[in-house]
C-alpha positions as CSV (number, residue, x, y, z in Angstrom):
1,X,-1.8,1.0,1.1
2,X,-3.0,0.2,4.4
3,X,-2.3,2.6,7.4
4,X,-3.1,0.4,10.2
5,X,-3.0,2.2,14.2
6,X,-4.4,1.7,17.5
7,X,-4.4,3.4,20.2
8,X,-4.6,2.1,23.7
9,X,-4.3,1.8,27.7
10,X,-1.7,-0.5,29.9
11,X,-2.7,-2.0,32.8
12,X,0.7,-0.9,34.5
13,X,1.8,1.9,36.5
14,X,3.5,5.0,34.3
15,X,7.2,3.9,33.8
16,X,7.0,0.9,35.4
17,X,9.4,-1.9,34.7
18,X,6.3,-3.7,33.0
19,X,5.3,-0.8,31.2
20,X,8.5,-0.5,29.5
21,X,8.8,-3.8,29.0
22,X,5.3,-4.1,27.1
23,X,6.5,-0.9,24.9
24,X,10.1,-2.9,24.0
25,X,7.8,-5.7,22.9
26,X,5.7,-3.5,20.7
27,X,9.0,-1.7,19.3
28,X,10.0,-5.2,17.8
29,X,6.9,-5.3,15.6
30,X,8.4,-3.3,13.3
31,X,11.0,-6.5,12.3
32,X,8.4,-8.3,10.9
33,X,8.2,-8.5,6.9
34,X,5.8,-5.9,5.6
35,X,5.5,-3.5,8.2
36,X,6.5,0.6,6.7
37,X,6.5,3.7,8.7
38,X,6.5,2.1,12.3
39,X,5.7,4.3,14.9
40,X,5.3,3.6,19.0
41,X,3.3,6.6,20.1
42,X,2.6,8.1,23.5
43,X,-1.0,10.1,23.3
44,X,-1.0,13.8,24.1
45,X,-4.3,15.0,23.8
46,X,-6.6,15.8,26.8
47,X,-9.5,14.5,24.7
48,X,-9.5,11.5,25.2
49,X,-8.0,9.2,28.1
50,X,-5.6,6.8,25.4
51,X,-2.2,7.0,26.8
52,X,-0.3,5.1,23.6
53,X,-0.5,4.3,19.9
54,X,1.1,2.1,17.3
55,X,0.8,2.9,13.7
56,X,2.6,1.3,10.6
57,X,1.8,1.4,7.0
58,X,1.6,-2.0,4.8
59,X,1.5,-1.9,0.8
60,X,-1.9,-3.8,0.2
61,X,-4.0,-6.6,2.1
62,X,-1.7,-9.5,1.3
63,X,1.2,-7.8,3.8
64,X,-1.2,-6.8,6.3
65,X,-2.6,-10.2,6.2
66,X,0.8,-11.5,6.5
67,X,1.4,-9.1,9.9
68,X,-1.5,-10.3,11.3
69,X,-0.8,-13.7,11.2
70,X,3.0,-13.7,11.7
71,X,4.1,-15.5,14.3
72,X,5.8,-12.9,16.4
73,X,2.7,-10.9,15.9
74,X,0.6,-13.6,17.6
75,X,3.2,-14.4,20.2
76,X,3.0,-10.4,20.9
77,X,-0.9,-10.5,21.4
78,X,-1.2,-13.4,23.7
79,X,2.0,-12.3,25.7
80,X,2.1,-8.9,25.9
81,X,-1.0,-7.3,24.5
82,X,-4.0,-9.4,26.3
83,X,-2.3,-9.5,29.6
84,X,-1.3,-6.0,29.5
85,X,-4.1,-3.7,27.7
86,X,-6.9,-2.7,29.4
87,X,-9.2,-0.8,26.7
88,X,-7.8,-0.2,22.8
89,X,-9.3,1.1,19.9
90,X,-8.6,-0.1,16.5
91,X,-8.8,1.8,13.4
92,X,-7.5,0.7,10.0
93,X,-7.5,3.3,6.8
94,X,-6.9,2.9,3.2
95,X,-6.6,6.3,0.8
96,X,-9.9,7.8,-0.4
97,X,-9.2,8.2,-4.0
């Protein structure tokens, strides 16, 4: 298994039209084949200044492979995530057995 999350800024104003639109975009991730456990996250901690997340599980590299190069994943970077994000971090896990 392969919990995959990031967490991540917007370039838009809080609940702005393009805000919302961005998150609508990232809620249609979880359509495509392989993704488990979707989640669209908004960041509460004062620690550190992330405002959102996405997580989602996939069952082994093959279906996170397959997410990654889906097309509406790709189509999702270049038109929603690069124009819109303006700092991320990326962390992927696996189960320590």
């Amino acid at each position: 298994m392969i919990r995959h999350t990031v967490v991540f800024c917007l370039k838009y104003l809080t609940g702005s039209v393009a805000e919302q639109t961005f998150l609508n975009a990232a809620l249609e991730l979880v359509r495509i084949p392989g993704v488990e456990h979707f989640e669209c996250l908004r960041q509460i901690s004062k620690k550190n200044a992330f405002t959102f997340g996405l997580s989602m599980e996939f069952a082994d590299v093959q279906a996170y492979a397959g997410y990654c190069e889906h097309p509406e994943h790709t189509k999702f970077v270049q038109e929603h995530w690069l124009p819109g994000v303006s700092e991320f971090l990326e962390i992927d896990y696996t189960p320590m057995e």
